[in-house]
N, C-alpha and C positions, 0 to 999 in steps of 0.2 A: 514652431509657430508661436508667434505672440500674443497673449492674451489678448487682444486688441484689435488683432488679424483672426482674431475667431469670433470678432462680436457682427452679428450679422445686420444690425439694425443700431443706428446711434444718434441719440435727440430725437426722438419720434414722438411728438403732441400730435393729437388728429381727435378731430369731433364730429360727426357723422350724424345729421340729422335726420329724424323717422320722413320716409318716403324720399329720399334723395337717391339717384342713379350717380354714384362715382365710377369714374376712371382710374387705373394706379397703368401709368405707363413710363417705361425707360427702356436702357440696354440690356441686354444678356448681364445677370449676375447684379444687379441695380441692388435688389432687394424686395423687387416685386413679389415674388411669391410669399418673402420669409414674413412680409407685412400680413398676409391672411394667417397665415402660419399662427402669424402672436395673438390676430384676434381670436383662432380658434382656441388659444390656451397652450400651444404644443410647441414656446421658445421659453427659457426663463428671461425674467427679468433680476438685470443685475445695476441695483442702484449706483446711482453717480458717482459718489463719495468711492464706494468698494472698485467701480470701475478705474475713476484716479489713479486709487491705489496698486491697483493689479495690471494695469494695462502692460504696462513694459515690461512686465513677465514672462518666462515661457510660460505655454502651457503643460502643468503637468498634469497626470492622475488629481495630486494633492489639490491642487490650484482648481481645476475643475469640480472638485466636490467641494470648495469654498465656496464657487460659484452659485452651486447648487443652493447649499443653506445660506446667501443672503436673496438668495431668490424668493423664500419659503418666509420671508417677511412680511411681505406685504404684496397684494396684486393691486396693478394700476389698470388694469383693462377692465374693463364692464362692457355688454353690449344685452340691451332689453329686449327681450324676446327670443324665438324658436329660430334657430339655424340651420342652413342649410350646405352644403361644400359641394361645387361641382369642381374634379380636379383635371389638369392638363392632359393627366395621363386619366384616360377613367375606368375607376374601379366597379368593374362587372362581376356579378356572382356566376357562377357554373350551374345556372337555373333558368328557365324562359325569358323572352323578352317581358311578357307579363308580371313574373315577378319581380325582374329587376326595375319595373315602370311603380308597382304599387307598395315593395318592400315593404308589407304589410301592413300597409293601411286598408282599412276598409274600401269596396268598389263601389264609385260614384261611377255608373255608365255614362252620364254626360259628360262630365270632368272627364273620363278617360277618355273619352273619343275626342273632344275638343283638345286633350293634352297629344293625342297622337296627330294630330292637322298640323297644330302650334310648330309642334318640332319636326314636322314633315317626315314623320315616319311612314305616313299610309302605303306608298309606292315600294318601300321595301318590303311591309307586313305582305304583301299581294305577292312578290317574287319569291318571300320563303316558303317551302312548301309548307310548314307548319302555322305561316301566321305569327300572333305574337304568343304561340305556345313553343314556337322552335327553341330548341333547347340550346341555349350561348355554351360552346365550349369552354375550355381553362383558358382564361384572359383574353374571353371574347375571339376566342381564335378563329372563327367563323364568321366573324363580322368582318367589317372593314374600317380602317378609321373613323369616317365621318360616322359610320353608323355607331358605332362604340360613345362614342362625343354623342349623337343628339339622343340616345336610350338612354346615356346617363342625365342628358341635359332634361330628359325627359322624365326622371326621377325626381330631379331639385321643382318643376315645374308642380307636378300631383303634388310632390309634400306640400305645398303650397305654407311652408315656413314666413315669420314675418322676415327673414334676414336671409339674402341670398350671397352667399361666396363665389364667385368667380375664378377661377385660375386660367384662363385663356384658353376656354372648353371651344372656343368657334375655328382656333386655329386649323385645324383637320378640314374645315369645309371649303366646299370650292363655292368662288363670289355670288353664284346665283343661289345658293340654297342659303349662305349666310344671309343675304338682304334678306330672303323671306325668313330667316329665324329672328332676323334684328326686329322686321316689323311686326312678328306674329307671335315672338316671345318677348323680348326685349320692351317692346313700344306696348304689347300685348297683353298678355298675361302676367308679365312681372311689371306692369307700369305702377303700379301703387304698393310697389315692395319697396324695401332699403337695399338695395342692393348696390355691390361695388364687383368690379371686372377689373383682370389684370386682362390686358391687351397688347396687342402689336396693329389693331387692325386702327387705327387712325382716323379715316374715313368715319368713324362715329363721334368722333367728338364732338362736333360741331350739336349732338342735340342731348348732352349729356350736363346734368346739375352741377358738374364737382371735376375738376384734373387735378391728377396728383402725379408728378413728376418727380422720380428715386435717382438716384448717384450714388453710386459704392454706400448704400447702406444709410441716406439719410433722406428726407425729403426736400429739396431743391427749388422746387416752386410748385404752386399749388392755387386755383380760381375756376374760375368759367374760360369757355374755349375763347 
């Protein structure tokens, strides 16, 4: 593989203003996720010049820890404020629903019950026997998809963070619980966050600040819907 064919993201300016709801949509493999990825800190940055240089390279060992120390130069990314990551796949602890909703924040009883409405957990809490004390197995293995997606989505909601991450947490939902999580979290609770969603689901555009449309790793076009 070519240095070149390992760079996952290429040309990327993006400026993201406080209280904006973005979009990042494309195909499988666009670059949708690797873009939250870089805002979380967790791609290097390898400047232009060194990329030039190395692209037509393989990749070796050697070449990839070049990589590494011109990344260690300098960061280009900033983002002001507290973060939050909801991801695709979602990361459950082997501990109640409760504490994967409060992950140790302190308990606001209104917040919490208004955060268990928002993401339509109530109807589930009522069929476990335990409530939101039933204890989530290893990787949520007791949940079901959609439930796994809105307990996590139901964490990003309480942290009540200024910057929310999206990785295409709604995918799992079937269409009538999505519309009530667009209008109840979305339009709701996160309406005066920064927040940006990678998506497949379309049907929201139309009342979203910001589209960001990826191709093999670069952004392609970008406006209002």
């Amino acid at each position: 593989m070519k240095v070149e064919e390992a760079i996952n993201l290429k040309n990327i300016n993006l400026s993201i203003k406080k209280g904006e709801f973005v979009c990042i949509i494309g195909e499988v493999g666009s670059g949708k996720s690797s873009l939250i990825s870089s805002i979380l800190g967790d791609m290097i940055y390898v400047p232009q010049e060194a990329y030039q240089n190395l692209k037509d390279l393989e990749m070796t060992e050697e070449i990839f820890e070049q990589l590494i120390n011109y990344s260690k130069e300098k960061g280009i990314i900033t983002a002001t404020g507290s973060i939050s990551f909801v991801q695709q796949i979602p990361w459950i602890q082997n501990r109640t629903i409760w504490d994967n909703i409060l992950f140790g924040e302190p308990l606001d009883v209104n917040k919490y019950n208004q955060t268990i409405d928002a993401c339509q957990l109530g109807s589930d809490l009522q069929i476990l026997q335990g409530g939101d004390l039933t204890e989530i197995g290893e990787k949520g293995i007791n949940l079901s998809g959609g439930q796994k997606a809105r307990v996590s989505l139901a964490w990003a909601v309480y942290a009540d963070r200024d910057i929310v991450l999206m990785d295409d947490p709604i995918s799992a939902l079937d269409a009538n619980v999505k519309k009530k999580i667009y209008k109840d979290v979305f339009m709701g609770k996160l309406k005066d966050k920064t927040w940006i969603l990678v998506t497949h689901a379309i049907d929201f555009l139309e009342h979203v600040d910001w589209i960001i449309i990826m191709e093999k790793g670069r952004i392609t076009a970008s406006g209002t819907f």
